[in-house]
N, C-alpha and C positions, 0 to 999 in steps of 0.2 A: 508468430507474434514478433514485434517490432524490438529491438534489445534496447534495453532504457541505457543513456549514458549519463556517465558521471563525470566531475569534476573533484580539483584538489580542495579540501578544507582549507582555506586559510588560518584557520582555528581551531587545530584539531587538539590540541592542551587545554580546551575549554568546553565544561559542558553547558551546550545551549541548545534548543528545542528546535525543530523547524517543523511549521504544522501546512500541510498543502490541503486543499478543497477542489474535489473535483464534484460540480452539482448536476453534472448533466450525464452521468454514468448508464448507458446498457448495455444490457445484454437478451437472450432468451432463454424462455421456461422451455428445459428438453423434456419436458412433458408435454406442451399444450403448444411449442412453439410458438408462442407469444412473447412479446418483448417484457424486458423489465428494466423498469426505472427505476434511481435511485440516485444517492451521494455518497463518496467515496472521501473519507478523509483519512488520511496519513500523518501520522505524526511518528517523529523522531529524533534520537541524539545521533547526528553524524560522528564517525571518527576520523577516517583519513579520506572521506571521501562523500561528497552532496550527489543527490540527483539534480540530475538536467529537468528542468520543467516542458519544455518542446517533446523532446524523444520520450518521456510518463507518458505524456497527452497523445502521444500516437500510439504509446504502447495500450492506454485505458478504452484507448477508441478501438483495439482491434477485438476489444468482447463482443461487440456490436451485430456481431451475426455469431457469435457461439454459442450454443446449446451448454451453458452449464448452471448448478443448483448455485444457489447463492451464497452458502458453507463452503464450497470447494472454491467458487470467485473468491473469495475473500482469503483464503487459504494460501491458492496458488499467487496473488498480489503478491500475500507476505513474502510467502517462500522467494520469489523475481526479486523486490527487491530488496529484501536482504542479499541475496546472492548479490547483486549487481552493487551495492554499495558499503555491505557489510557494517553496519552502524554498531552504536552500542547495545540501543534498546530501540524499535519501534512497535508501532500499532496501525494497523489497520481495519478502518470501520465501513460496514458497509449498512446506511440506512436507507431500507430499500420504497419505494411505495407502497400504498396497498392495495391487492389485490385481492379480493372477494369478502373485502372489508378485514383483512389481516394484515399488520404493519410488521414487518421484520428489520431488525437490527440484528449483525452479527458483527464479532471482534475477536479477531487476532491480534495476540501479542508475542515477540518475539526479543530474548535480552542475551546480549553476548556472553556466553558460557564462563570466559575466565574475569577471572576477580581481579574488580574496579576501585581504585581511589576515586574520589571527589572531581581531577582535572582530567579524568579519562586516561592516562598512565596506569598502566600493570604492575599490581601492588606488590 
């Protein structure tokens, strides 16, 4: 998998949202080895640190031949990029197509352990 880069907040005393959309997301059913569609969106409070939009979009594109459920795609997202940018809180949603007329949505969310004031400063 391709390593997602980040950059500096310029605004890291402020909490503000940044919501991405990725619509053209696949991957494969490692059951049926059939591909799966869907949209991937991301939302979060950066703190000392944004994702890069290029290096996500190489990183989202390397599902494109893995075999994984769509609980764990969604899962493993979070897990990357909180590691890689460490926010306050994000979400990641994965709504997928349907597939033998069953629509799947799943969400993870993930909120940084220690205790937050209002401008993102440790109370």
């Amino acid at each position: 998998m391709s390593p997602i880069e980040t950059f500096d907040n310029a605004y890291p005393g402020r909490r503000y949202t940044i919501a991405i959309t990725c619509p053209e997301f696949t991957s494969v059913c490692p059951k049926t080895g059939n591909p799966d569609f869907g949209t991937i969106r991301i939302e979060y409070i950066p703190d000392k640190q944004c994702i890069e939009l290029k290096s996500l979009k190489i990183y989202l594109f390397g599902y494109r031949n893995q075999g994984i459920f769509y609980e764990m795609v969604i899962n493993k997202i979070l897990d990357d990029l909180v590691a890689a940018c460490e926010p306050l809180w994000m979400k990641v949603e994965g709504d997928f197509n349907p597939r033998g007329g069953i629509t799947t949505v799943v969400r993870a969310v993930y909120e940084k352990p220690e205790s937050r004031n209002g401008c993102g400063e440790t109370a």
